[in-house]
TORBA-944382 format. One line per field, with one value per residue (C-alpha): residue number from 1; residue in one letter; chain; x, y, z. Coordinates in steps of 0.5 Angstrom, whole numbers. Layout:
N
vexvex	NUM ...
drenvex	A ...
kedo	A ...
xx	X ...
yy	Y ...
zz	Z ...
//
This chain:
716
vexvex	1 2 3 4 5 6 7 8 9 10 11 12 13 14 15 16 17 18 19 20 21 22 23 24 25 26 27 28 29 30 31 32 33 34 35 36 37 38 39 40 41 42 43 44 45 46 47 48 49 50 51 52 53 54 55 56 57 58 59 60 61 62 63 64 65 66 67 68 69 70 71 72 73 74 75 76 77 78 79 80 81 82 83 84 85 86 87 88 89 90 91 92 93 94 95 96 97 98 99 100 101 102 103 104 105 106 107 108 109 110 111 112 113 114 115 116 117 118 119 120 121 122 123 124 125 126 127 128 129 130 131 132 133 134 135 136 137 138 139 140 141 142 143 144 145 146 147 148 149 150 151 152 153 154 155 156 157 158 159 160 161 162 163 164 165 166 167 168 169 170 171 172 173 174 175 176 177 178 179 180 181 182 183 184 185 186 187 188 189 190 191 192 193 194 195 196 197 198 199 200 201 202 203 204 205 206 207 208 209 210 211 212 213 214 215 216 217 218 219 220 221 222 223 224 225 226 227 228 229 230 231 232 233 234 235 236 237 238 239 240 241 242 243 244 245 246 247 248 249 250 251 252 253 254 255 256 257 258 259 260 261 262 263 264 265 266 267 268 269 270 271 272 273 274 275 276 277 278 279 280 281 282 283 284 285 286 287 288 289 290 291 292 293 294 295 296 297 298 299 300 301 302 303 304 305 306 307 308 309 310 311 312 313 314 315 316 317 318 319 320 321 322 323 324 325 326 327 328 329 330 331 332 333 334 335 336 337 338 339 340 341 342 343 344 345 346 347 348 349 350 351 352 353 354 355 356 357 358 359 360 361 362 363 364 365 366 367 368 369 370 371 372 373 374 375 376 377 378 379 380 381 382 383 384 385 386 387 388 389 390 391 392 393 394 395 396 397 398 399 400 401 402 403 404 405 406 407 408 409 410 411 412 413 414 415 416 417 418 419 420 421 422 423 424 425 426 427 428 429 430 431 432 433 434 435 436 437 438 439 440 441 442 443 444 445 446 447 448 449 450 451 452 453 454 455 456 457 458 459 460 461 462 463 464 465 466 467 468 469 470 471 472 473 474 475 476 477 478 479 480 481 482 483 484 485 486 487 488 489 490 491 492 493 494 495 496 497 498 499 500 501 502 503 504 505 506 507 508 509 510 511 512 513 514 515 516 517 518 519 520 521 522 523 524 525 526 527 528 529 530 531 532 533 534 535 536 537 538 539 540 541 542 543 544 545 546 547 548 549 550 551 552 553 554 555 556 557 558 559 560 561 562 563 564 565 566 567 568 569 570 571 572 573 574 575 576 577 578 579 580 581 582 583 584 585 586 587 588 589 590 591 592 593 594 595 596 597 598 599 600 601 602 603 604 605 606 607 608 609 610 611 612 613 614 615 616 617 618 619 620 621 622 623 624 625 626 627 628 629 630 631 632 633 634 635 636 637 638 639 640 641 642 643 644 645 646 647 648 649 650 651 652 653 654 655 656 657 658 659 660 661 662 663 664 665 666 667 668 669 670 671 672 673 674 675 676 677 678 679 680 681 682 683 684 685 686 687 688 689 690 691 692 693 694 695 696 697 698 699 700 701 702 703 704 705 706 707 708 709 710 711 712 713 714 715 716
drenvex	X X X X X X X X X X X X X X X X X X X X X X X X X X X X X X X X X X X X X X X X X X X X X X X X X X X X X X X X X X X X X X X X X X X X X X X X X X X X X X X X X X X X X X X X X X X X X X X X X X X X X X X X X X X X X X X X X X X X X X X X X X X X X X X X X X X X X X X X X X X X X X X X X X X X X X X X X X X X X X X X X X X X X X X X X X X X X X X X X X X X X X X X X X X X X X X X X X X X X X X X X X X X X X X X X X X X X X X X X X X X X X X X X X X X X X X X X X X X X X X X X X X X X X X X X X X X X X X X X X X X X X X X X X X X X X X X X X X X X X X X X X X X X X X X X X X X X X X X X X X X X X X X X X X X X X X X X X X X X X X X X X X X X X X X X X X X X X X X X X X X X X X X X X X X X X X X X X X X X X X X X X X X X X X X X X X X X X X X X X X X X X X X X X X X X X X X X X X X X X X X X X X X X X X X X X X X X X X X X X X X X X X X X X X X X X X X X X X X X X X X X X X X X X X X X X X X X X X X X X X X X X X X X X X X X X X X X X X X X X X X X X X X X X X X X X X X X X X X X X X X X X X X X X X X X X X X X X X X X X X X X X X X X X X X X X X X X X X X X X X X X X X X X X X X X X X X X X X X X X X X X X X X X X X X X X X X X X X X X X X X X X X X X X X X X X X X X X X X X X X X X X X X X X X X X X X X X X X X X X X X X X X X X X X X X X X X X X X X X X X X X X X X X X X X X X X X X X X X X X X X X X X X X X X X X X X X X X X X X X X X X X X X X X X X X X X X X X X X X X X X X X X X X X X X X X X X X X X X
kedo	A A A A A A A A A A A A A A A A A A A A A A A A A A A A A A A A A A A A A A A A A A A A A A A A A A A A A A A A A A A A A A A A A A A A A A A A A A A A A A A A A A A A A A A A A A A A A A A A A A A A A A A A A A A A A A A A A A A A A A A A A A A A A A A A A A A A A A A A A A A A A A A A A A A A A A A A A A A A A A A A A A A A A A A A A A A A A A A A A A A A A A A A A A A A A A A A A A A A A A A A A A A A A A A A A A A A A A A A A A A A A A A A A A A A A A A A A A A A A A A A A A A A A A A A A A A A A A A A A A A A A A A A A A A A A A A A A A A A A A A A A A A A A A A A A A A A A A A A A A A A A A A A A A A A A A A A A A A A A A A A A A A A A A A A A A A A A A A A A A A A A A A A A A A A A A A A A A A A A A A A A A A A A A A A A A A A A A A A A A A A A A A A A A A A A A A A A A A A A A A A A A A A A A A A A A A A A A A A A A A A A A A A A A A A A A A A A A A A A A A A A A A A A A A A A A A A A A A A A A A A A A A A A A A A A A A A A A A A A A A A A A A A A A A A A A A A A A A A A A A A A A A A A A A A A A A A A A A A A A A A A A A A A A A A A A A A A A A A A A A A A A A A A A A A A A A A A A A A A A A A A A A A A A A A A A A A A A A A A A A A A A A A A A A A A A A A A A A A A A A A A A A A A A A A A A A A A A A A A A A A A A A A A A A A A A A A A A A A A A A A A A A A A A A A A A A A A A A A A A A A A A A A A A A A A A A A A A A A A A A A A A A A A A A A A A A A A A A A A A A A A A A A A A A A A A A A A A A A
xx	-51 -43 -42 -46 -42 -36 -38 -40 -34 -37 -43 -37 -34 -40 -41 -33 -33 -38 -33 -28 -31 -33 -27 -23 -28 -28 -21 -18 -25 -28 -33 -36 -37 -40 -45 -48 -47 -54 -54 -48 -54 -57 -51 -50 -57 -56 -50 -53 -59 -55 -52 -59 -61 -55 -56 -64 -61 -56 -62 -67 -61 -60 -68 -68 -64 -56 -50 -45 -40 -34 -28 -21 -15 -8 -6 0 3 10 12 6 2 -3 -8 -13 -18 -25 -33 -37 -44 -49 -56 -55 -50 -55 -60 -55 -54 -61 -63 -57 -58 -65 -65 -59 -63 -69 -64 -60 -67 -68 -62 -63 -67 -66 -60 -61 -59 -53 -46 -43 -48 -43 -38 -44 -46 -38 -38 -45 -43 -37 -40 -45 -38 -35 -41 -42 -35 -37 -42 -39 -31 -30 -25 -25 -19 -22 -29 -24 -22 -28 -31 -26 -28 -35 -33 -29 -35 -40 -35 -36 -42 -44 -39 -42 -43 -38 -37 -42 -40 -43 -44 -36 -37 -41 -36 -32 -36 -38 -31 -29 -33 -33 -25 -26 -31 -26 -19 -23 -25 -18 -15 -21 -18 -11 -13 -17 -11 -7 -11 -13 -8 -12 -18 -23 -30 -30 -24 -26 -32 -30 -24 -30 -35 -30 -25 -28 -33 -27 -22 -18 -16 -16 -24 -21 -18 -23 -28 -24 -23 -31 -32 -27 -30 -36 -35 -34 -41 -43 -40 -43 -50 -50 -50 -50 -46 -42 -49 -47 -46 -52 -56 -51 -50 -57 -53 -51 -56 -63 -61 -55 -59 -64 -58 -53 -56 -62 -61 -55 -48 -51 -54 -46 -46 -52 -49 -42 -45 -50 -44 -40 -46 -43 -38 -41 -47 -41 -39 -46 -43 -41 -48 -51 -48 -50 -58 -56 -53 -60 -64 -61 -60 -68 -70 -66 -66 -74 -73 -69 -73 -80 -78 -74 -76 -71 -75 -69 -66 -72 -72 -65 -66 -72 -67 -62 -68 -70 -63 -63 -69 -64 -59 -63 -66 -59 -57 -62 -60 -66 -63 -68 -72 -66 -65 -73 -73 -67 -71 -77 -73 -70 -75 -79 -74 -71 -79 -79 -73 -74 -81 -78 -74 -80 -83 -76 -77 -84 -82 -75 -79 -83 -78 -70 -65 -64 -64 -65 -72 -73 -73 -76 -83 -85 -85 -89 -96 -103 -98 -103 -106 -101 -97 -102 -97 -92 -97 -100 -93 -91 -97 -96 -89 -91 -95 -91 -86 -91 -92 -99 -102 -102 -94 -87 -85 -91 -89 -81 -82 -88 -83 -78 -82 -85 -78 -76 -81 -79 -72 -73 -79 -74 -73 -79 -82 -77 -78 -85 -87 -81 -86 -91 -87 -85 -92 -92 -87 -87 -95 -91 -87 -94 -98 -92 -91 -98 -104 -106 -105 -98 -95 -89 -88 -89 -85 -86 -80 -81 -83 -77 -80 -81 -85 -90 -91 -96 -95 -99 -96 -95 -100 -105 -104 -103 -98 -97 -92 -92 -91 -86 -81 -78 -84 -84 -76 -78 -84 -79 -73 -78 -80 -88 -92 -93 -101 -102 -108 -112 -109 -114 -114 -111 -114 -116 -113 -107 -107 -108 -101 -96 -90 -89 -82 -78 -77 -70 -73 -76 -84 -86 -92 -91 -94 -91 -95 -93 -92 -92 -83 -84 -85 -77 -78 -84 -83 -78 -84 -88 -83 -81 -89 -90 -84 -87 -93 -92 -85 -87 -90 -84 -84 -92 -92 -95 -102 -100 -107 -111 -108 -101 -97 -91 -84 -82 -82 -80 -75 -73 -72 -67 -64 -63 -57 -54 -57 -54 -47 -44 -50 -55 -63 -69 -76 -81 -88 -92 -100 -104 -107 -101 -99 -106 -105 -98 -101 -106 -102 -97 -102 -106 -99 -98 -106 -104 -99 -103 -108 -104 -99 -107 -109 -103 -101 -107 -112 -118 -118 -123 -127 -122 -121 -129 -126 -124 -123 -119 -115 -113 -111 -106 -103 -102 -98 -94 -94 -89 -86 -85 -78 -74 -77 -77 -70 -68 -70 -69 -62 -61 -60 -54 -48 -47 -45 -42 -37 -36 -33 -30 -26 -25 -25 -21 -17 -15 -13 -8 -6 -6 -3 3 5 5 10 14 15 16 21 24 25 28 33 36 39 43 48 51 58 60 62 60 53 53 56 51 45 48 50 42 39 43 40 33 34 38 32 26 30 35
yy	-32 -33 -34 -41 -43 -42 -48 -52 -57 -60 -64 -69 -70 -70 -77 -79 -79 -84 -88 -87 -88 -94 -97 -95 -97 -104 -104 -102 -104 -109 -113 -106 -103 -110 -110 -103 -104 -101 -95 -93 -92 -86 -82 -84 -82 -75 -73 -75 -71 -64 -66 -66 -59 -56 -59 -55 -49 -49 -51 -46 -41 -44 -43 -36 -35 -35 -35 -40 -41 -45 -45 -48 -50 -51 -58 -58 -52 -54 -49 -49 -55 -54 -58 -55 -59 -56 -56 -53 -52 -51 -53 -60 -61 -58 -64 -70 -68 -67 -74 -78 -75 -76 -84 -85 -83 -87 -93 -93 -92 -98 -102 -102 -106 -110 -112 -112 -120 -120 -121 -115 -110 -105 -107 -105 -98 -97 -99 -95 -89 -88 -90 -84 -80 -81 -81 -73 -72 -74 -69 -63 -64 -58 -61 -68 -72 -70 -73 -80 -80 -80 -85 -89 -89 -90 -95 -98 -98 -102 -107 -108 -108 -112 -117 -116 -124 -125 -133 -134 -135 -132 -126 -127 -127 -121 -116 -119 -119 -111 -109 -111 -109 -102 -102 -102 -96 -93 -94 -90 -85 -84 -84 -79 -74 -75 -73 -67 -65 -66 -62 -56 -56 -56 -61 -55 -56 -48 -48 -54 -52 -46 -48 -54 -48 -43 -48 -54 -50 -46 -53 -51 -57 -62 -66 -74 -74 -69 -73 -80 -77 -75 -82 -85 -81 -82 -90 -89 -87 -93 -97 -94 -93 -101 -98 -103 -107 -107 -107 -114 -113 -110 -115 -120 -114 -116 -121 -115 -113 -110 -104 -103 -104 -99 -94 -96 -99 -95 -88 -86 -89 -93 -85 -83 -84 -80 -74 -76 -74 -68 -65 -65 -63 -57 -61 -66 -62 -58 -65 -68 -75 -76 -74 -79 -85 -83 -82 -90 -93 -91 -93 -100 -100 -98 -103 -109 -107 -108 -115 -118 -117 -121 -127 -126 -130 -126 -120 -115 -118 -117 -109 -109 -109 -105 -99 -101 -100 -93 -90 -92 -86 -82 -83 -82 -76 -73 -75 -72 -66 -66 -64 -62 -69 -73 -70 -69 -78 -79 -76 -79 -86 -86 -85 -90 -94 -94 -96 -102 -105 -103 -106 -112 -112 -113 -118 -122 -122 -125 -131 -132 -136 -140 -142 -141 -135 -138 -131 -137 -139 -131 -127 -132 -129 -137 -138 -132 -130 -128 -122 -117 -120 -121 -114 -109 -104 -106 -108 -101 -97 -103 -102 -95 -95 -100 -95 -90 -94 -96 -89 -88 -81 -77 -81 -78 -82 -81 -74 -74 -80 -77 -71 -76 -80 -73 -71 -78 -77 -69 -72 -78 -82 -89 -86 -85 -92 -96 -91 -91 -99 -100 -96 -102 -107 -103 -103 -110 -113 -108 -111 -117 -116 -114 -120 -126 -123 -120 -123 -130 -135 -138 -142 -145 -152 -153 -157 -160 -159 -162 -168 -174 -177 -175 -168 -167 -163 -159 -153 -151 -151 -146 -148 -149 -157 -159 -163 -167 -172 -178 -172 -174 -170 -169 -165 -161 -158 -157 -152 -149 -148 -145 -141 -137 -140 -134 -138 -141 -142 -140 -142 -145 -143 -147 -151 -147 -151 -151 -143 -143 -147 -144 -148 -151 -151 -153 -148 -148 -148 -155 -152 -156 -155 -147 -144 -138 -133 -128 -122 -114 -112 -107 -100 -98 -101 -99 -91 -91 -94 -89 -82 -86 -87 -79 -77 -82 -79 -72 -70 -70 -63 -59 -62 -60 -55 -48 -45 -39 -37 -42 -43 -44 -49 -45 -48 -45 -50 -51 -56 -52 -46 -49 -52 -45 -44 -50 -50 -43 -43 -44 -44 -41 -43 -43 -41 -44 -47 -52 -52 -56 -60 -63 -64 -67 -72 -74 -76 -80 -84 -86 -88 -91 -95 -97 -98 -104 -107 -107 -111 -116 -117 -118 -123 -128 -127 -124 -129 -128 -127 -133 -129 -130 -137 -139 -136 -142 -139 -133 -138 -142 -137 -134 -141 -143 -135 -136 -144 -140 -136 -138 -141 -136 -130 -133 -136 -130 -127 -131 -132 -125 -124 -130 -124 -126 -133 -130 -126 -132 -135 -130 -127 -133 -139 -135 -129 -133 -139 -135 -132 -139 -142 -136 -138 -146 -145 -141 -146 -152 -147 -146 -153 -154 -148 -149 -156 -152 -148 -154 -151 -155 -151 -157 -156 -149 -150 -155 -151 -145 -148 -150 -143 -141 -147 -146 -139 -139 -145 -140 -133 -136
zz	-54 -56 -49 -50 -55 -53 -48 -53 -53 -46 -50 -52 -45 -41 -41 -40 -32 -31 -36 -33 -25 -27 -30 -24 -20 -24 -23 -15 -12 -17 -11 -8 -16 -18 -11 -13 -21 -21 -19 -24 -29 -26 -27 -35 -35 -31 -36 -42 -40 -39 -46 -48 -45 -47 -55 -53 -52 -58 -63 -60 -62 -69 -71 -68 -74 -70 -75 -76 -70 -70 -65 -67 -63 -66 -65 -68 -73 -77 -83 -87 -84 -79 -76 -72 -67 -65 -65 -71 -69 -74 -75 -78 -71 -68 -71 -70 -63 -60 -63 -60 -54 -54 -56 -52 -46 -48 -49 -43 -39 -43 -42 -34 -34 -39 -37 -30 -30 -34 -32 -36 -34 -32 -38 -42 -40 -41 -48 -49 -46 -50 -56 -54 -53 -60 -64 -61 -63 -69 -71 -67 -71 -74 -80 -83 -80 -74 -76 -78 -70 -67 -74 -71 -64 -66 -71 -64 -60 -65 -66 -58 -57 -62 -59 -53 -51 -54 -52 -57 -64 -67 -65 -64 -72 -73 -69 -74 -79 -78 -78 -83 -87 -84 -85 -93 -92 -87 -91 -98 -93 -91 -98 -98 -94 -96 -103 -101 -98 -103 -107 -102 -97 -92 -88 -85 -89 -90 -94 -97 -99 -101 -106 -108 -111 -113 -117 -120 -124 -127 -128 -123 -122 -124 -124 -125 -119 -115 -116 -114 -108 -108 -109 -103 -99 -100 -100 -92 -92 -95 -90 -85 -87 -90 -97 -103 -103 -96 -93 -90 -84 -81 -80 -77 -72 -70 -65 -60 -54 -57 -53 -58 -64 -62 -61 -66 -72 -73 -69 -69 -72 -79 -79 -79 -86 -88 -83 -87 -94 -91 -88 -94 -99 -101 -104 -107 -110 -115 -118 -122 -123 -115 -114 -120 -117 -109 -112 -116 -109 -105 -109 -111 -104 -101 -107 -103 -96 -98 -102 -97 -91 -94 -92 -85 -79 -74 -72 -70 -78 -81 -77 -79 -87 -86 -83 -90 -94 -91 -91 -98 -98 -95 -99 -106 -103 -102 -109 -112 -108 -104 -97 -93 -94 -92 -85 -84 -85 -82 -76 -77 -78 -72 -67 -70 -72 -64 -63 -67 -65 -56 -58 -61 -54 -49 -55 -54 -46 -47 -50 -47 -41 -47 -52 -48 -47 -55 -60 -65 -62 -58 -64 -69 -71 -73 -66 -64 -65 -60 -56 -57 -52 -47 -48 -50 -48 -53 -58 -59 -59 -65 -69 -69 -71 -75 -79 -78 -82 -87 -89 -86 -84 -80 -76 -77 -83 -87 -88 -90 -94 -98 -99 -103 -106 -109 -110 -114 -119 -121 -121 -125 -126 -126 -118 -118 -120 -116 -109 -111 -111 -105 -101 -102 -101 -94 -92 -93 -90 -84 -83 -83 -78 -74 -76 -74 -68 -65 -69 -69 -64 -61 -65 -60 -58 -51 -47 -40 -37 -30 -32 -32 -38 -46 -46 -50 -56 -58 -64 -69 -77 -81 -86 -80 -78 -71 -70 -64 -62 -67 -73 -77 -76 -82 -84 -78 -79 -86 -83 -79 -84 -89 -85 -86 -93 -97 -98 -91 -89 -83 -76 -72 -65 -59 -54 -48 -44 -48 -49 -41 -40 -44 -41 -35 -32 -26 -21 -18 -11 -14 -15 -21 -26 -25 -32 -36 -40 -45 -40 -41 -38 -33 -33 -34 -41 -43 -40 -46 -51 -49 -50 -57 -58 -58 -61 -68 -66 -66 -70 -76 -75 -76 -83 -84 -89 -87 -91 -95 -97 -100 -106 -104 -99 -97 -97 -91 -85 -79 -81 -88 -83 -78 -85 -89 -86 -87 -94 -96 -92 -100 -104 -106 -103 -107 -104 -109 -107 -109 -110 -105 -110 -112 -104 -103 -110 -108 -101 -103 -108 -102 -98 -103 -104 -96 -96 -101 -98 -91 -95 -98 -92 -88 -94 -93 -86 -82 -78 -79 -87 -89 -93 -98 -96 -99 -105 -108 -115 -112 -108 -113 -117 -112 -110 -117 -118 -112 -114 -119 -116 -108 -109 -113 -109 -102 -104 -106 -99 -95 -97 -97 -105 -105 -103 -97 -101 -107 -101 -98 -105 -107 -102 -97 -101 -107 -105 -99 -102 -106 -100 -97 -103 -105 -97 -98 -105 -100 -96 -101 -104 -99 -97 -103 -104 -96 -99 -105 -100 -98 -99 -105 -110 -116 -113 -114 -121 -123 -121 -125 -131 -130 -130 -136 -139 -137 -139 -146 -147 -146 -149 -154
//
């Protein structure tokens, strides 16, 4: 057993020959590298897989019960300082490791064929499977100035692969945005560390933690400073995992390739921070007032994650605030001190996250033949519509990640999101409430997302392409109008920047002669009158979908409590077992249970919840509601509700809270207009001052007698 452990520094570095081939490829043989660019997919995919064997093996280890290994080289070594480099592995390493690697795989399957047509095809495997180096790195490091090394690098590769198409601007301005903003998070990390080793003289975690629980409950040092240092440290995570209030540049991230929104920002790095804090729980559980503020970011952060996305028409943007809202759960959780159901959600997050966000790649190529390779007009879900029957493969995984996120037995996120909410309410009843009704709005706006995109009938302008005069136009409003070519025009721009009313009424079917026309386009071989459909993507996209599909299906079984006789539901799970010795490494774990009554309440009330907001979702967006259209007094009476409330929550929303403006005032328009401003008076000071060393000994002397005067006049 020690003997595998011992080879446990190869998981980080098996990705690196493909990176390093490829780029020596791209630079002494670059037409060759670029001719057979496809085939440098199957080795990425082929170390990435022994990475994940290897990670198996190490896992099965830690839930047979094996202690604790770690091995350490000396980096440097001067007097008293020591820095030392190594690998810890332990069952929180061992979580992290099987769930990059598993995701990585599925996502670079995916992206083979999803990238299959873009210039940057090798240069994007080079970023992913370096990101897939530095984020193992990551979980494996042994010490925190190692973890801030491979953060960096994580933190690198997010800012490339975000920036991927990087001649759009936008996506220029994203990269930009994220980067940024995750150097505020980075830089209190960093001060973190110093701090801490100002304070222990050392940076192992073992030390550390030991120190942490044996001084700080004695007031051997000093709490003031031990908890700033907490505090920065923690700030890192909240840049990382997009906590309130750096969480802004999560959903500008979107403007990357799918593929990296599925392994980046729903897997792996946002997961980075929750890693960060459970790493260092030991730590933090010693300083109640740190965990306090955790458990207050996480729910301000799941309560806004779920507000803003209500309203969203960009489908990767609104999964995008779905994953902040679901790492505000996990960091409640962690707040709370309940670990176990941090970990157990962020497993069942990812994969049914990474679901979601490849489903929203293939949605995505099925209509780039219809409205352009625009993400504007792509990934607008006030486009979209009617799918289901176009991509019935990639309606069902949807559905069901869909359901899982919304909380729905027997899927993965049900089991590990009923555990927080149950938690919450022990913990307190205002994190209770506040857990409790996010779960509801999830349910709804998730169900949204399924009902824009797979219900209902197209609603796309279809334009003639290959006819020389004005094409027609043909769409269906959101509020259930046609709309033809003499509309006016005004109005129809208002219905696309609205967005989708929260009271539209039904949305009547196309034409068939419409629906079977889709859009008609000129073929570079000069073939006119060729009609596009909506179409299923191939089966190296959908093979990643289905392996996702059972993962979102079946992994919420090593959270399922075992029966203990009839009266009692022990504790002891599959997760808590591979759990303890992470749990007991400096502290002690209670084996409590819990009645199966209570479980059974607890159930029924979450789903009750996501059962609710399935329903009202359904009412406002489903397709074939007219029972409740016929109700002439219940429609009134939500019409004239949302009559008044429509404009400030779906302002608030779709604006995304107002803080990305409110950053964009303060710190652009103010704080550089100082900077601006101080630059442009040195300038003009300057100016004037270079005339006064002229060499003239009265111009010296007038300006003397000058300053004195000004002086004597001020402090006589």
């Amino acid at each position: 057993m020690e003997h595998t452990y011992q080879y446990a520094w190869v998981i980080p570095l098996l990705p690196l020959p493909v990176i390093m081939s490829m780029g020596f490829g791209l630079f002494l043989i670059p037409t060759a590298t670029k001719n057979l660019r496809r085939i440098w997919a199957f080795p990425s995919i082929l170390l990435l897989s022994i990475a994940l064997v290897f990670s198996v093996h190490l896992s099965i280890q830690q839930i047979n019960g094996s202690s604790i290994y770690q091995y350490l080289w000396s980096w440097t070594i001067n007097n008293d300082f020591s820095l030392e480099f190594g690998y810890l592995i332990d069952p929180l390493t061992s979580i992290m490791l099987i769930l990059i690697t598993t995701v990585g795989i599925l996502v670079l399957i995916y992206s083979d064929d999803y990238m299959s047509h873009d210039e940057g095809y090798l240069r994007f495997f080079v970023y992913i499977s370096f990101f897939n180096t530095a984020m193992l790195g990551l979980v494996t490091s042994s010490n925190l100035i190692q973890i801030y090394f491979f953060w960096e690098l994580v933190g690198m590769c997010s800012y490339l692969l975000i920036g991927f198409w990087f001649t759009r601007p936008i996506a220029a301005s994203a990269c930009q945005k994220a980067f940024v903003t995750n150097r505020v998070g980075d830089f209190g990390l960093l001060l973190g560390i110093l701090g801490f080793f100002w304070i222990t003289g050392s940076l192992e975690f073992r030390d550390l933690f030991k120190i942490a629980n044996n001084w700080i409950p004695n007031n051997g040092i000093n709490s003031l400073l031990t908890t700033l240092c907490a505090f920065l440290l923690f700030l890192g995570a909240v840049a990382k995992s997009a906590q309130f209030p750096l969480h802004v540049w999560l959903p500008d991230a979107m403007e990357g390739p799918t593929p990296i929104s599925a392994l980046i920002h729903a897997a792996t790095m946002v997961a980075a921070g929750i890693f960060l804090v459970a790493r260092l729980f030991p730590l933090f559980i010693s300083l109640p007032l740190i965990m306090n503020f955790i458990s207050l970011v996480g729910t301000v952060t799941l309560f806004l994650g779920a507000t803003l996305a209500l309203a969203q028409r960009d489908i990767k943007r609104s999964l995008a605030y779905s994953t902040m809202s679901q790492l505000g759960y996990m960091m409640l959780a962690l707040g709370i001190g309940s670990y176990e159901a941090a970990l157990f959600h962020l497993i069942t997050h990812a994969y049914s996250k990474a679901l979601l966000f490849l489903g929203s790649g293939s949605v995505i190529h099925s209509m780039e033949p219809l409205v352009g390779y625009s993400p504007d007009k792509s990934q607008n879900m006030v486009l979209m519509g009617g799918l289901r029957k176009y991509v019935p493969i990639t309606r069902t995984t949807f559905l069901c990640g869909t359901l899982s996120l919304c909380g729905i037995p027997p899927l993965a996120c049900f089991w590990s999101k009923d555990e927080i909410l149950s938690n919450s309410w022990l913990y307190s009843p205002f994190f209770g409430i506040i857990a409790s009704f996010t779960a509801g709005l999830t349910a709804f706006y998730m169900f949204r997302i399924y009902l824009l995109t797979f219900d209902g009938y197209l609603r796309v302008h279809f334009q003639n392409y290959s006819s020389t005069k004005e094409g027609s136009l043909y769409s269906i409003s959101l509020w259930g109008k046609s709309i033809s070519k003499g509309v006016n025009r005004d109005f129809v721009l208002s219905t696309m920047k609205g967005g989708v009313s929260f009271f539209s009424q039904n949305i009547p079917q196309i034409p068939g002669n419409t629906r079977n026309k889709i859009g008609s386009f000129s073929t570079p071989f000069g073939a006119k009158n060729t009609f596009v459909y909506p179409h299923e993507t191939g089966n190296t996209m959908l093979f990643p979908l289905l392996i996702l599909l059972l993962f979102t299906l079946f992994i919420g079984s090593i959270g399922i409590h075992f029966d203990n006789g009839i009266k009692k539901i022990s504790e002891l799970t599959i997760l808590s077992k591979w759990l303890t010795p992470s749990i007991n490494l400096f502290q002690e774990s209670s084996n409590s249970s819990i009645n199966s009554y209570e479980f059974l309440i607890n159930a029924i009330s979450s789903v009750s919840l996501a059962i609710l907001g399935l329903f009202i979702a359904y009412i406002f967006y489903g397709s074939t509601y007219s029972f409740f259209q016929n109700l002439n007094f219940l429609n009134s009476l939500v019409k004239s509700f949302l009559d008044q409330v429509k404009e400030k929550i779906y302002s608030w929303s779709y604006n995304r809270g107002y803080i990305d403006v409110f950053y964009t005032r303060v710190f652009i328009s103010v704080i550089d207009g100082i900077i601006n401003g101080v630059g442009l008076a040195g300038f003009c000071i300057g100016e004037e001052i270079k005339y006064v060393g002229g060499g003239r000994i009265s111009s010296y002397l007038f300006f003397f007698l000058c300053y004195v005067s000004l002086f004597l006049f001020f402090f006589p």
